[in-house]
C-alpha positions in Angstrom: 108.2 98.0 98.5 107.6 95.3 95.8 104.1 93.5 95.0 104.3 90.2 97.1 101.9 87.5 98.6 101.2 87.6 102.1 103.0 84.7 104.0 99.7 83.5 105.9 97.3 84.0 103.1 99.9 81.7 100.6 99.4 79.0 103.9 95.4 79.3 103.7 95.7 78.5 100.2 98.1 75.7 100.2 96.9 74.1 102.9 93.4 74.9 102.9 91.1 73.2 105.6 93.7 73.3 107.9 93.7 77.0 108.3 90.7 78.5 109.5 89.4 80.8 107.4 90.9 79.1 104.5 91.5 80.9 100.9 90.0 79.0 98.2 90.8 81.1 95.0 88.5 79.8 92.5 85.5 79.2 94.7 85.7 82.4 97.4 84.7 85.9 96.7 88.2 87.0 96.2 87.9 91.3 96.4 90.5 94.2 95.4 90.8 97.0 97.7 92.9 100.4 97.5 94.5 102.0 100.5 97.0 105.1 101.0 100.2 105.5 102.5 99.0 105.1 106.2 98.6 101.1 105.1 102.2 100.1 105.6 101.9 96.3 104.6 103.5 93.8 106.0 103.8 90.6 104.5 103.5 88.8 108.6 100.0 90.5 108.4 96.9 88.2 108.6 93.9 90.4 108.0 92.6 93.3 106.5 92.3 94.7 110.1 94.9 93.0 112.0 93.9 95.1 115.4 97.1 97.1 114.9 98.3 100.7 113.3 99.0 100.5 109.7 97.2 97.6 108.7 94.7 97.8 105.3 92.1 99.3 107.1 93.7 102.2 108.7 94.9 103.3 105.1 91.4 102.3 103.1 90.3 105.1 100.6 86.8 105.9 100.7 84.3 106.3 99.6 84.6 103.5 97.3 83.6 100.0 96.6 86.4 97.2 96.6 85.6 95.5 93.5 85.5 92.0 93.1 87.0 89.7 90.6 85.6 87.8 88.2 86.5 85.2 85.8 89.1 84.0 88.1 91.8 80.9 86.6 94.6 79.0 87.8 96.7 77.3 86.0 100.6 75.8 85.7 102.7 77.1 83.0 105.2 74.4 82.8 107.5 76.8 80.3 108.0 79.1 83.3 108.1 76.4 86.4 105.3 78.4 88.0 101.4 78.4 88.7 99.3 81.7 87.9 96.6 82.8 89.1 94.5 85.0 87.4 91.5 87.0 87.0 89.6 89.6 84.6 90.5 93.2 84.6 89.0 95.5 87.6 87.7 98.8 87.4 86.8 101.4 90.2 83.9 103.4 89.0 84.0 107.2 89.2 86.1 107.1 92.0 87.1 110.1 93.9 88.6 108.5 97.1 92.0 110.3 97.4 95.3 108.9 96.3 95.8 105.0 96.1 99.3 104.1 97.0 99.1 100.1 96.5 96.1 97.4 96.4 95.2 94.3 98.3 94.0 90.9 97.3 92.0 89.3 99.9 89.3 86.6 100.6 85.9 88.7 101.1 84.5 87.4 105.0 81.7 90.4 105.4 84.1 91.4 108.5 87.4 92.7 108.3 89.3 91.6 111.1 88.5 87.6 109.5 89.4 88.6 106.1 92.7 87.2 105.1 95.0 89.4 102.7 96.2 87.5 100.0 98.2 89.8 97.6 99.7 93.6 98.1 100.5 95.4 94.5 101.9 98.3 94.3 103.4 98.6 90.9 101.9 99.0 87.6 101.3 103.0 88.0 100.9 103.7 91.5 100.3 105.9 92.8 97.3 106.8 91.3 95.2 109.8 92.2 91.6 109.3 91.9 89.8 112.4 90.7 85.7 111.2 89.5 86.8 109.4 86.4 87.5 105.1 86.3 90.7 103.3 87.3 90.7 99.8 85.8 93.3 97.5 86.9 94.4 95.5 83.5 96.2 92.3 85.2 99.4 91.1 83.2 99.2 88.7 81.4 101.0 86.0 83.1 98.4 86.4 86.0 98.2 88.5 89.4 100.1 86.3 91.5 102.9 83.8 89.8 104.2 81.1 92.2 107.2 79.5 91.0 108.1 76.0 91.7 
């Protein structure tokens, strides 16, 4: 399966207010987190634990910290006919959580089952087998997520 943007999480951050909780992408705690093959993502799901099999949680590596990011933009490249958004690089400290088969982008709530997902990647290198040392995530340039208009 290809990277993608989760169809709900794209409507909490169009529409904002209108969506309860909303994704506001500059202002919210916007977190990375790794799971393994049991997370089977789907881009209908809503949250990290949408009360089902497969869902982020199910296939969550630990122990580990999801890391969240910093220096976060957005921005419209009018060249490309699309908006970015973007964020520093992430890196998983001495990690030794298992193997990583894809990461999600999703709106920190302190409780799972109200967390929207926002993002799934899984390209760039997975999957990556964690074994003590770092994994930094190094974003492309063009930004995490491109939205073209």
């Amino acid at each position: 399966m290809a990277s993608f943007v989760y169809g709900r999480g794209l409507l909490r951050l169009l529409i904002g207010n209108a969506q309860s909780p909303t994704i506001d992408y500059l202002g919210d705690v916007v977190q990375l987190g790794l799971s393994n093959t049991t997370h089977v993502p789907n881009k209908d799901d809503t949250f990290l634990d949408d009360v089902g099999a497969d869902d982020f949680i199910d296939g969550e590596l630990s122990p580990y910290t999801r890391q969240t990011l910093g220096g976060k933009t957005m921005a419209y490249d009018a060249a490309n006919d699309r908006v970015e958004l973007d964020a520093n690089d992430s890196t998983f400290t001495a990690i030794n959580a298992g193997t990583a088969a894809q990461a999600t982008l999703h709106r920190d709530n302190t409780t799972d089952a109200t967390a929207p997902n926002l993002a799934n990647i899984d390209s760039g290198g997975f999957p990556i087998v964690t074994n003590g040392g770092d994994v930094t995530f190094q974003w492309n340039a063009e930004g995490i997520i491109q939205l073209t208009v």
